[in-house]
C-alpha positions as CSV (number, residue, x, y, z in Angstrom):
1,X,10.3,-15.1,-9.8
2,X,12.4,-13.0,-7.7
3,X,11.8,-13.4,-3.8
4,X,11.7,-9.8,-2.2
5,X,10.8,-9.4,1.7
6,X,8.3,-6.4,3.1
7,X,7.3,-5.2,5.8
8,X,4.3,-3.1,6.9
9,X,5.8,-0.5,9.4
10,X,2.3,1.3,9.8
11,X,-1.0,0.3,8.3
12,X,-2.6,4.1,7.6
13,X,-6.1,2.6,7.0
14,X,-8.6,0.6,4.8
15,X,-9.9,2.2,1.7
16,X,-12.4,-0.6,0.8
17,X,-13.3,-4.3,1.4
18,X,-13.5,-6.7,-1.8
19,X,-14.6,-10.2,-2.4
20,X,-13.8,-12.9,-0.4
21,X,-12.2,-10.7,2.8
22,X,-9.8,-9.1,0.7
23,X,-9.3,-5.4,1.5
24,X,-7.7,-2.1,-0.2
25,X,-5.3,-1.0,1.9
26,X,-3.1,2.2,2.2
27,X,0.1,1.7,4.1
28,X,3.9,2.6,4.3
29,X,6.0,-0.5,3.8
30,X,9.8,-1.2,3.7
31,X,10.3,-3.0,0.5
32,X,13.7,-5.0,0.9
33,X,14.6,-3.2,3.8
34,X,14.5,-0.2,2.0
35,X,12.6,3.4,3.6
36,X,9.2,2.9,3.8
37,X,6.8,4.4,1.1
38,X,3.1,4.8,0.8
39,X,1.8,1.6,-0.6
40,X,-1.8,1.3,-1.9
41,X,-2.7,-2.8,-2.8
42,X,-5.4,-5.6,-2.3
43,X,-4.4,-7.6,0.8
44,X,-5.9,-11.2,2.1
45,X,-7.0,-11.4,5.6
46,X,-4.0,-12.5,7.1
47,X,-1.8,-10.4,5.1
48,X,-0.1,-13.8,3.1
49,X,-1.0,-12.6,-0.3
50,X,-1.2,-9.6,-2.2
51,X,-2.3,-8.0,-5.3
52,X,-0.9,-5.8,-7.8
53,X,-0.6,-2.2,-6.4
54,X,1.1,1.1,-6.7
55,X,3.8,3.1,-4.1
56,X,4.5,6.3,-3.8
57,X,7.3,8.5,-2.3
58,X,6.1,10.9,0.0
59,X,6.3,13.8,-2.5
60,X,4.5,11.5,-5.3
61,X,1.9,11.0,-2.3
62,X,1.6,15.0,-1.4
63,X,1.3,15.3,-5.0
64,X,-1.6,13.1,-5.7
65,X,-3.1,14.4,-2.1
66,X,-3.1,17.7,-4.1
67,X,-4.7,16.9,-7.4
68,X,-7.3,15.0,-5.1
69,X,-8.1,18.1,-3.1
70,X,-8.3,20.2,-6.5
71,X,-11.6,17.8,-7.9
């Protein structure tokens, strides 16, 4: 597995709380010292593990903020 570094540079807010103190998260995060990007994943409490999740550029995220606001 490759090793990859992140960092949280603002955490936007919690979407929901799962099992075992585990929350949804949405926040921009430098992948590999790259710009941040929206992020939207499971995180543990303390932020040491993490689930499967999906990022989006800002356009991909004004995008989806769109179709949202169209339902």
């Amino acid at each position: 597995m490759a090793n990859f570094e992140y960092e949280i540079v603002k955490s936007l807010g919690v979407i929901s709380e799962r099992a075992k103190g585990w929350t949804r998260e949405l926040n921009l995060i430098s992948w590999n010292g790259a710009a941040p990007k929206y992020d939207i994943r499971d995180w543990a409490p303390d932020h040491e593990k993490m689930g499967k999740g999906i990022t989006l550029s800002k356009e991909e995220a004004e995008t989806l903020c769109e179709l949202l606001s169209n339902q």
